[in-house]
C-alpha positions as a LaTeX table, in Angstrom:
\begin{tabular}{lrrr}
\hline
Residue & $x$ (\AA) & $y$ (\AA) & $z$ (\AA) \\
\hline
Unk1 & 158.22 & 88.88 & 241.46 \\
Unk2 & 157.10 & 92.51 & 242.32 \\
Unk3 & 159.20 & 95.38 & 241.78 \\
Unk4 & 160.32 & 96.78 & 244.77 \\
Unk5 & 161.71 & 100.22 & 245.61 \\
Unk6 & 163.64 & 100.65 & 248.94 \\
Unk7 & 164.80 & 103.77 & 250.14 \\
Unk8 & 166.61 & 103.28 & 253.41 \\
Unk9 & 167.57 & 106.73 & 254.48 \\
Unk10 & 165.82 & 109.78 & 253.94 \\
Unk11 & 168.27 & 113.00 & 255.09 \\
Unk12 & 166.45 & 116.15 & 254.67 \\
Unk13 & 164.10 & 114.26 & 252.51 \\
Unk14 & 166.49 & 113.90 & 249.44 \\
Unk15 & 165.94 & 110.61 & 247.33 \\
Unk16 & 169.41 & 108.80 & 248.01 \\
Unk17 & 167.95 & 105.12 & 246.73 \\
Unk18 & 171.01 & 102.79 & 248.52 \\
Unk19 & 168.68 & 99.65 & 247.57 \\
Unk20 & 166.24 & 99.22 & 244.55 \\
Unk21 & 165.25 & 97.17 & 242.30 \\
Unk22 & 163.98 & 99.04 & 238.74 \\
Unk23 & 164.41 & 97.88 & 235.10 \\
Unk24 & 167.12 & 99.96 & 233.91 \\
Unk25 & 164.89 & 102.38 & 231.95 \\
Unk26 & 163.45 & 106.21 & 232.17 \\
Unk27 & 160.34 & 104.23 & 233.92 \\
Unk28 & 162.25 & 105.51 & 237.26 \\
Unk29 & 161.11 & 109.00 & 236.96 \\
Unk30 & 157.68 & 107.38 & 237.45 \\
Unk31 & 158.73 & 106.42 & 240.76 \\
Unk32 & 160.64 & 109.41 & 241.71 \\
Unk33 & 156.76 & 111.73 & 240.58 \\
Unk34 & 155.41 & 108.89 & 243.11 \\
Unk35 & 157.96 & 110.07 & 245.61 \\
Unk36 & 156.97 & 113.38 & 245.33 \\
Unk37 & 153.87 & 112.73 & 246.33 \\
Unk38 & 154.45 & 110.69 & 249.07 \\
Unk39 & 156.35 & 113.76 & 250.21 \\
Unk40 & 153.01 & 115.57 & 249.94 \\
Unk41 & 151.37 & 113.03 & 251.80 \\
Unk42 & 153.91 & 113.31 & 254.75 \\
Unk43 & 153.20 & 116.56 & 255.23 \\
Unk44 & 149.67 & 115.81 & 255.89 \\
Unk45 & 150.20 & 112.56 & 258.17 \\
Unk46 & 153.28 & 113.30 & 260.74 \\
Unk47 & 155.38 & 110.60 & 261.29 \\
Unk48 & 154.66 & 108.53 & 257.88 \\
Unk49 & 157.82 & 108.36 & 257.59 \\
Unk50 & 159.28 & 107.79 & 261.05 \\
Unk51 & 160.05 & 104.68 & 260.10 \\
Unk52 & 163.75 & 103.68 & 259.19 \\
Unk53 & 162.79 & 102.21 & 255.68 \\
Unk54 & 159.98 & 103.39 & 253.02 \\
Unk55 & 159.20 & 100.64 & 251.18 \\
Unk56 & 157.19 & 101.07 & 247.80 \\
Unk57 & 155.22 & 97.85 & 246.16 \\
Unk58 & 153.89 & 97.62 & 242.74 \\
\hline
\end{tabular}
């Protein structure tokens, strides 16, 4: 099964993960560098994240 990272809420753009699913290792601070530019990437495409749930795939 693929990992899969939900973030469900996204106040003031802070990273409060309230569902995930993520070996328990350091691997998350991948994720969280893949956040940030997903943040960048919002800021160049209004209303990417509109939506009430990111949902990440890998």
């Amino acid at each position: 099964m693929t990992p899969k990272v939900v973030i469900s809420h996204l106040p003031n753009y802070q990273l409060p993960i309230t569902n995930y699913q993520l070996p328990i290792t350091n691997s998350h601070f991948l994720y969280w560098e893949l956040f940030q530019d997903l943040l960048s990437y919002k800021s160049s495409k209004p209303g990417f994240f509109e939506k009430p749930g990111l949902y990440i795939f890998f």
